[in-house]
ZAVEX-618814 format. One record per atom (N, C-alpha, C): x, y, z; residue in one letter. Coordinates in steps of 0.02 Angstrom, whole numbers, padded with zeros to 5 digits, always signed. Layout:
ZAVEX-618814
XYZA ...
end
This chain:
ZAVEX-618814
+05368+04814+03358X +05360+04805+03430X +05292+04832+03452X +05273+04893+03425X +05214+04917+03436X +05164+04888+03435X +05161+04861+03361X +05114+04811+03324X +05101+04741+03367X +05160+04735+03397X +05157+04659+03424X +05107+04673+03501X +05127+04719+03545X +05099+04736+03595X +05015+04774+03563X +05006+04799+03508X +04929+04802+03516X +04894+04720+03493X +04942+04710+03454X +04909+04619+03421X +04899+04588+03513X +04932+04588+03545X +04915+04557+03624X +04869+04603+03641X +04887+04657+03642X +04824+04686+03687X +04755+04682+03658X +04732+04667+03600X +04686+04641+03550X +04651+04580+03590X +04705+04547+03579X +04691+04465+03613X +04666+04468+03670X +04697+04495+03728X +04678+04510+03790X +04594+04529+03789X +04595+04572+03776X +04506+04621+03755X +04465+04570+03733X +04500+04530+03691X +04449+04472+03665X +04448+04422+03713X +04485+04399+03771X +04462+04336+03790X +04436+04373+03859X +04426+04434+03868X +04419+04487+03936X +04347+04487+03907X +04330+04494+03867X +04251+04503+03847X +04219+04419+03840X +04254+04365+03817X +04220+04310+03812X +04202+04288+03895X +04249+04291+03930X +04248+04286+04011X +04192+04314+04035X +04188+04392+04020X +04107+04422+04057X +04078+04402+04026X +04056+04382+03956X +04007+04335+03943X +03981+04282+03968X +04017+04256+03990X +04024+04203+04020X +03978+04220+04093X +04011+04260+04127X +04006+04271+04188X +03927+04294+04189X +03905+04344+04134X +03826+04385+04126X +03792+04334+04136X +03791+04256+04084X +03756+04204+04058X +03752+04161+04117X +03790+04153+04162X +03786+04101+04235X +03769+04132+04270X +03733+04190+04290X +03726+04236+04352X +03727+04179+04400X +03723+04133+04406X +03734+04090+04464X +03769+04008+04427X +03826+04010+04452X +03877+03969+04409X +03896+03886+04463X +03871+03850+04443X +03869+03800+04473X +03933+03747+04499X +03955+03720+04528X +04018+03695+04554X +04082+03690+04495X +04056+03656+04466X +04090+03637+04412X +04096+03700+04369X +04067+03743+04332X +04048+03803+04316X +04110+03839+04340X +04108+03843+04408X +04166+03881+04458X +04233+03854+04454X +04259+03797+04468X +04309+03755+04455X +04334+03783+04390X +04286+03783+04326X +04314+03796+04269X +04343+03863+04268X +04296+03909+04290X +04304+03982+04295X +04366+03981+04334X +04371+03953+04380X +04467+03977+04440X +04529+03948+04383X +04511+03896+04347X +04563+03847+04330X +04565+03867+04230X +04527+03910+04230X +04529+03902+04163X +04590+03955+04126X +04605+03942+04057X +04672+03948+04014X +04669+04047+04045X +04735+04053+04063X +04758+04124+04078X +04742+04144+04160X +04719+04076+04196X +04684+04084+04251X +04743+04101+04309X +04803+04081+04288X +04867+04103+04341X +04864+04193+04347X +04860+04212+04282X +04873+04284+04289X +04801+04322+04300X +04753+04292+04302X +04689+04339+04325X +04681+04304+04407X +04686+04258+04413X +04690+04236+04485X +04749+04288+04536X +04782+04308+04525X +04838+04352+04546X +04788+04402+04585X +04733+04438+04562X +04667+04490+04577X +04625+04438+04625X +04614+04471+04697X +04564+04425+04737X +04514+04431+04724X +04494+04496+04712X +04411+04516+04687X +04414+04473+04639X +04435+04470+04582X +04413+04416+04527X +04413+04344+04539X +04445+04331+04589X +04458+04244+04618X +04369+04248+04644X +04358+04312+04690X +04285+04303+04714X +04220+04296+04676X +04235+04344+04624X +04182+04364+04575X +04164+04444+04599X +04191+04478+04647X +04170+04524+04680X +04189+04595+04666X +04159+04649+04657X +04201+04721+04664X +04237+04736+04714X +04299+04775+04691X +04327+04794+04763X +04305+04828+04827X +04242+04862+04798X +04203+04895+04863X +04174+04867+04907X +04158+04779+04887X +04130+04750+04925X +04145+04750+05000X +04080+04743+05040X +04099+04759+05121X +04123+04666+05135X +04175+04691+05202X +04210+04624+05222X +04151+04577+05240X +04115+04595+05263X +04042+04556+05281X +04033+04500+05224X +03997+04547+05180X +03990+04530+05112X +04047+04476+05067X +04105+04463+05088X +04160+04443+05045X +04169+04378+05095X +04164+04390+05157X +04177+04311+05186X +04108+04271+05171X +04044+04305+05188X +04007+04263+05166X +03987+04232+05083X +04022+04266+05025X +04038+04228+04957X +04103+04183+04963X +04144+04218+05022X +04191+04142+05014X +04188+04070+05043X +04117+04072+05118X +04100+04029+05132X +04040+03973+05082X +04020+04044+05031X +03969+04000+04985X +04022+03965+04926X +04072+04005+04920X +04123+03973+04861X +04147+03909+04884X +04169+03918+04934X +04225+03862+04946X +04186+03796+04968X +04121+03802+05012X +04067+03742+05008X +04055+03734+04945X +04043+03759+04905X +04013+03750+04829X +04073+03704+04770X +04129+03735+04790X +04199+03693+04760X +04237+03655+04806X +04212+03628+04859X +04249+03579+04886X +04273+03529+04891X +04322+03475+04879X +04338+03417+04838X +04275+03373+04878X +04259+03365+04928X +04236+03313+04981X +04156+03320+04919X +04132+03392+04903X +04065+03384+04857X +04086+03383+04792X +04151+03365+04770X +04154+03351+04698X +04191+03301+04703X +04180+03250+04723X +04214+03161+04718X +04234+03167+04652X +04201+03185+04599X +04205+03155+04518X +04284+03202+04492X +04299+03241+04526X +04323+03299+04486X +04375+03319+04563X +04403+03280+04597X +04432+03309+04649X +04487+03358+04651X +04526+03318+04609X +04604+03355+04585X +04600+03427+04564X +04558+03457+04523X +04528+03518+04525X +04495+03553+04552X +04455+03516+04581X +04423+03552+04656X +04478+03583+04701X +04526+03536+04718X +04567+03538+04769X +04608+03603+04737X +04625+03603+04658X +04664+03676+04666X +04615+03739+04659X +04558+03732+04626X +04514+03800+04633X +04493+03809+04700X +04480+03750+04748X +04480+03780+04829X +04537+03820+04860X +04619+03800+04838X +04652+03825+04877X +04688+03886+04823X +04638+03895+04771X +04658+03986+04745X +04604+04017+04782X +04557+03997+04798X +04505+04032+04816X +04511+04047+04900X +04558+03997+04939X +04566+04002+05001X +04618+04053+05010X +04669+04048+04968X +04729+04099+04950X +04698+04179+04934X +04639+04166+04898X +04617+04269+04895X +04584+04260+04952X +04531+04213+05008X +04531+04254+05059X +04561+04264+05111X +04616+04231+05117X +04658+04249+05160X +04692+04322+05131X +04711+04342+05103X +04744+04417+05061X +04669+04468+05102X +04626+04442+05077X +04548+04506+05099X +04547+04495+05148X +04544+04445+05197X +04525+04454+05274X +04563+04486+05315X +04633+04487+05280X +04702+04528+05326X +04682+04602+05288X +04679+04654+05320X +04674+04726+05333X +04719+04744+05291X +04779+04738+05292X +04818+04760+05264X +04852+04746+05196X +04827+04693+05183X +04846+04664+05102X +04786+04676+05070X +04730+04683+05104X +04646+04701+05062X +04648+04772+05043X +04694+04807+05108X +04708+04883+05085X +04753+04911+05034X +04812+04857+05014X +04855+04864+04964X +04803+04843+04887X +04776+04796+04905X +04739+04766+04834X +04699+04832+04818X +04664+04886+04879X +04625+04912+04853X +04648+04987+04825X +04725+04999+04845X +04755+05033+04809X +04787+05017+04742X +04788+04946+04738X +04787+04923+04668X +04758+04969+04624X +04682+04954+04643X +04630+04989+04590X +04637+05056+04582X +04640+05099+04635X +04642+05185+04654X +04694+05177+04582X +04769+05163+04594X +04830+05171+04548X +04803+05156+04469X +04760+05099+04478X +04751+05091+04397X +04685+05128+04387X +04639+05183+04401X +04608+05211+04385X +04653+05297+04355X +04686+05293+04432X +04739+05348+04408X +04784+05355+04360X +04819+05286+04323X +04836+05283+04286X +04802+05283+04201X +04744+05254+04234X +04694+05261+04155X +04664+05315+04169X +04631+05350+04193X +04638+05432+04192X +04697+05478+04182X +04756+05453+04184X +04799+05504+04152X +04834+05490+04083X +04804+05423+04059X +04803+05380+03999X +04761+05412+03943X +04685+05423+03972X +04644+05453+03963X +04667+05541+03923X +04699+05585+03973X +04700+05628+03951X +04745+05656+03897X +04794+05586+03903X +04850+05597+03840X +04809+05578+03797X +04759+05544+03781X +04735+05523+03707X +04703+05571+03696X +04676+05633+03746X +04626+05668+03710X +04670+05736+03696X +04729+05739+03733X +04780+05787+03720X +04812+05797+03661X +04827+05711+03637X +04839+05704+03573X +04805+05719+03507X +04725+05702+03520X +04681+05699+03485X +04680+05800+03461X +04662+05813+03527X +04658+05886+03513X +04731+05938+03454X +04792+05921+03488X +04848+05937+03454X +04834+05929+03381X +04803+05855+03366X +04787+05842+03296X +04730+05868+03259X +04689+05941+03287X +04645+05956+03254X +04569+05898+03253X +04577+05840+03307X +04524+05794+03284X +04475+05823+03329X +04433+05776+03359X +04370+05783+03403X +04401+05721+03451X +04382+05761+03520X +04422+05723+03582X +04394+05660+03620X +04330+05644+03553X +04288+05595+03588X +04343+05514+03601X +04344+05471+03649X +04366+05417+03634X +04318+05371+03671X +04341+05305+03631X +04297+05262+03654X +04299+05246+03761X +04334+05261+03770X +04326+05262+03870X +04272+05329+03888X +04250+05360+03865X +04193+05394+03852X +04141+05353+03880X +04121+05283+03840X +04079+05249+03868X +04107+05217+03937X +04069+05228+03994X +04075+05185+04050X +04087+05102+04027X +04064+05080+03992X +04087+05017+04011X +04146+04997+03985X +04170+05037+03932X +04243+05049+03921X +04300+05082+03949X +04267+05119+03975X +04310+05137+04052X +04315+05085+04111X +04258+05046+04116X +04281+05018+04173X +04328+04960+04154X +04310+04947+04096X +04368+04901+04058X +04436+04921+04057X +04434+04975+04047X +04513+04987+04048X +04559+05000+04097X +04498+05004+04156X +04533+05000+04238X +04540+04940+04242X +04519+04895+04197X +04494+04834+04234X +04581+04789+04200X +04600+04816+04144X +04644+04792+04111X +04703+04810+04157X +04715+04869+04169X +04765+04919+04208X +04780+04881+04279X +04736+04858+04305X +04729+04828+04356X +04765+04755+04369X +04756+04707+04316X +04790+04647+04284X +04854+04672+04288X +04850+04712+04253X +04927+04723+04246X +04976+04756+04304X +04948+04808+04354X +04975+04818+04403X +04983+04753+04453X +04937+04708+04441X +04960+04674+04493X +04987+04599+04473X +04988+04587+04407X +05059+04569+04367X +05120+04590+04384X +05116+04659+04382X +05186+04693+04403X +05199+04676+04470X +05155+04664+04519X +05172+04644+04578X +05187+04583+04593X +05163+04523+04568X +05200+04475+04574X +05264+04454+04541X +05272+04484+04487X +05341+04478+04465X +05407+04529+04514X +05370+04580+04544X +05431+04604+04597X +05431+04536+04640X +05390+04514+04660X +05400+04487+04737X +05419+04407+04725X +05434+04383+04640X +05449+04341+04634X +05535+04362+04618X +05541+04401+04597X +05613+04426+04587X +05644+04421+04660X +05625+04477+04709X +05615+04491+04784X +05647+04397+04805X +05581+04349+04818X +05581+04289+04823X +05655+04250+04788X +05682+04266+04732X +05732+04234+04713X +05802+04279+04730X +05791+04337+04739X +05852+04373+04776X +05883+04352+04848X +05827+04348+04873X +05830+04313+04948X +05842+04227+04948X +05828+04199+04895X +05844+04138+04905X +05921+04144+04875X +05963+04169+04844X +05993+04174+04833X +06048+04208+04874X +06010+04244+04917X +06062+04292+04976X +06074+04216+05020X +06007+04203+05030X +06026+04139+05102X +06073+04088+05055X +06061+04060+05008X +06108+04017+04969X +06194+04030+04974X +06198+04106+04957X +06281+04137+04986X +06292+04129+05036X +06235+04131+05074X +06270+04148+05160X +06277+04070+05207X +06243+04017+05159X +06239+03958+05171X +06319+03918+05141X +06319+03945+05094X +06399+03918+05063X +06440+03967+05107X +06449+04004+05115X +06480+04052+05140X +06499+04027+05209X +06443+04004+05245X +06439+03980+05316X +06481+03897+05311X +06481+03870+05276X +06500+03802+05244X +06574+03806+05247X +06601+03845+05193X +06661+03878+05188X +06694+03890+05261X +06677+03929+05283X +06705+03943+05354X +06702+03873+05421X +06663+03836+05399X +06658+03797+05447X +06708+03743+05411X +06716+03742+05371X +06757+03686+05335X +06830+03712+05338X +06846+03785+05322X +06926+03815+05378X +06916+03817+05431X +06874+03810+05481X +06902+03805+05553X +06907+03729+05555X +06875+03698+05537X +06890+03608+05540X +06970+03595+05510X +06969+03626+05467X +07050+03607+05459X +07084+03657+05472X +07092+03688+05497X +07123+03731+05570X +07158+03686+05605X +07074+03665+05652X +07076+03613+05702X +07123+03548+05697X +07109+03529+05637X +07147+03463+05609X +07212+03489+05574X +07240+03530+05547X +07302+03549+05554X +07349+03582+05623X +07300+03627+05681X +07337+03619+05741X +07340+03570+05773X +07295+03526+05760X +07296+03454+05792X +07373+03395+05763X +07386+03415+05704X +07433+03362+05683X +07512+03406+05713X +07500+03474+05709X +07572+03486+05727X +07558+03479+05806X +07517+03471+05839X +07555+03476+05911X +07565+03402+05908X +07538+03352+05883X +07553+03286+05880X +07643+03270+05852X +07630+03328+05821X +07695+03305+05769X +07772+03350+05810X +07729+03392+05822X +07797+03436+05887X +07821+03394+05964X +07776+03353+05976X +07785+03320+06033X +07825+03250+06000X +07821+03222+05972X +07838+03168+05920X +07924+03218+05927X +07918+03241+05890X +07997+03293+05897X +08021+03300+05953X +07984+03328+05999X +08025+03351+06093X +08028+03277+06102X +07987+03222+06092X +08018+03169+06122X +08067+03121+06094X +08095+03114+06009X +08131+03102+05987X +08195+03150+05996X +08190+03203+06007X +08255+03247+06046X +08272+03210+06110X +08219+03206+06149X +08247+03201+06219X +08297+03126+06229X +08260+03081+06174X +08281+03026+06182X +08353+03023+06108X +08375+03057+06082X +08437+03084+06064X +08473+03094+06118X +08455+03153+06151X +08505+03179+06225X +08504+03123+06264X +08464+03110+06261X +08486+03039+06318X +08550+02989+06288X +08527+02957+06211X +08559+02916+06213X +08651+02966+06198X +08625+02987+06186X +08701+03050+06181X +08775+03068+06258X +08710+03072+06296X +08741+03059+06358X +08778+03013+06385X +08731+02958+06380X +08760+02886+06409X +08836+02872+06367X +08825+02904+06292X +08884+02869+06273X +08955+02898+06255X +08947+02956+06317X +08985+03012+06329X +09034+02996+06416X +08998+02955+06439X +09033+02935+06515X +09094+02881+06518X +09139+02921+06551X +09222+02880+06554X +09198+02799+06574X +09220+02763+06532X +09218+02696+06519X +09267+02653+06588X +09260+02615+06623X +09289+02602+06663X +09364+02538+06653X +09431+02559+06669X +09495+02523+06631X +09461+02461+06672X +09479+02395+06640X +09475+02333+06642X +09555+02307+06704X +09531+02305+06751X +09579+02290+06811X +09630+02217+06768X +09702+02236+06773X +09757+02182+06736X +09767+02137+06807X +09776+02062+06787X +09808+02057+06831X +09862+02035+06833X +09905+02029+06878X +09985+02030+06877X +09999+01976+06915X +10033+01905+06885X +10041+01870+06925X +10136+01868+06949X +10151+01830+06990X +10241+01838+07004X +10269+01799+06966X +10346+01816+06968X +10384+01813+06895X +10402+01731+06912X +10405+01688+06891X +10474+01621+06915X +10490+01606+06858X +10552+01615+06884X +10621+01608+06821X +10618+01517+06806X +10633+01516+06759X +10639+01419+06740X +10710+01392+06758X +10676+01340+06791X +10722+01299+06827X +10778+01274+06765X +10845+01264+06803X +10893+01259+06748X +10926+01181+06777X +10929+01150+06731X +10910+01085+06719X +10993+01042+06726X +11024+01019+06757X +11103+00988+06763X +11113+00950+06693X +11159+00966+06681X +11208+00942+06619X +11200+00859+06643X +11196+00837+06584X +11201+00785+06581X +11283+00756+06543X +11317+00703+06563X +11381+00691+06533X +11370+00608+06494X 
end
């Protein structure tokens, strides 16, 4: 595991040094030049850093940082790179994305505690290696000794703190989509028992009235066929006896 995390961190150092090469050799890096530099392999996770989207130190004054983002973003703009738009169009809007983060006060002030944390952290990085070193009888020299290996290793520390920050706020981002997702089924659910609520109190009063009026019309016909029937008037006609008829001889 160890081995595997210095074999990366190896790698890292190596393509962290081909990059400032890069960067020494263009002191002035031409449209296309730039495009490559925002968009190029590992460019999601160093783009994450606005100063590095700019080319800029963090000390830079706000003055100073809008006017490289007005020279950046004229310089990479799809409308002056017809040939190459589709990339223009996303290295303009990483580059529009870090200055919006620097122009707001308060996210330029978090970025710039970024750095404070990863200096503090490689200074107290720092003193375990030489703590160690010492314990072991060696000489406490290490290579962050040299400044430009120091600033490298803030510079690494830094990547990585704010790595760490987008993976909270992408976690953050999927917790919350996930809260509203419950509370959306959740809300669904409930609206789908009061609908059949509605539509089950709806069938029994249909169905109770259906009843009171098949009762009533029971009692009714119940009644009628309960009333003294009226006797059929006889009639009586008078008696006459039959005539009795003379003997014949």
């Amino acid at each position: 595991m160890a081995q595997s995390s210095h074999h990366e961190e190896e790698r890292f150092n190596d393509f962290y040094c081909e990059v400032k090469e890069i960067e020494k050799r263009d002191a002035v890096l031409t449209s296309q030049q730039q495009i490559d530099r925002l968009l190029r392999p590992g460019a999601t996770y160093f783009n994450l850093n606005p100063f590095e989207v700019m080319h800029l130190e963090p000390d830079t004054p706000i003055e100073l940082i809008k006017k490289k983002y007005r020279t950046l973003s004229i310089l990479i703009h799809p409308d002056k790179n017809p040939d190459n738009q589709e990339r223009a169009q996303q290295a303009f809007e990483v580059v529009n994305k870090a200055w919006k983060t620097l122009e707001n006060e308060p996210t330029r002030k978090r970025c710039l505690e970024v750095y404070e944390e990863a200096k503090e952290r490689t200074d107290a990085m720092i003193m375990e290696k030489r703590k160690k070193l010492r314990k072991e009888g060696k000489s406490d020299a290490i290579p962050e000794d040299d400044p430009g290996k120091y600033k490298h290793a803030v510079y690494v520390m830094v990547m990585k703190l704010f790595a760490d920050m987008e993976r909270r706020r992408q976690q953050l981002d999927l917790r919350d989509q996930e809260e509203r997702k419950r509370k959306r089924e959740q809300e669904i659910e409930e609206e789908e028992q009061r609908n059949f609520q509605k539509e089950w109190q709806k069938n029994f009063e249909e169905s109770r009235q259906n009843r009171v009026n098949s009762w009533q019309s029971f009692q009714a016909a119940g009644t009628s066929s309960t009333k003294p029937k009226k006797a059929k008037k006889t009639k009586y006609t008078s008696f006459n006896p039959p005539k009795i008829k003379p003997e014949s001889r």
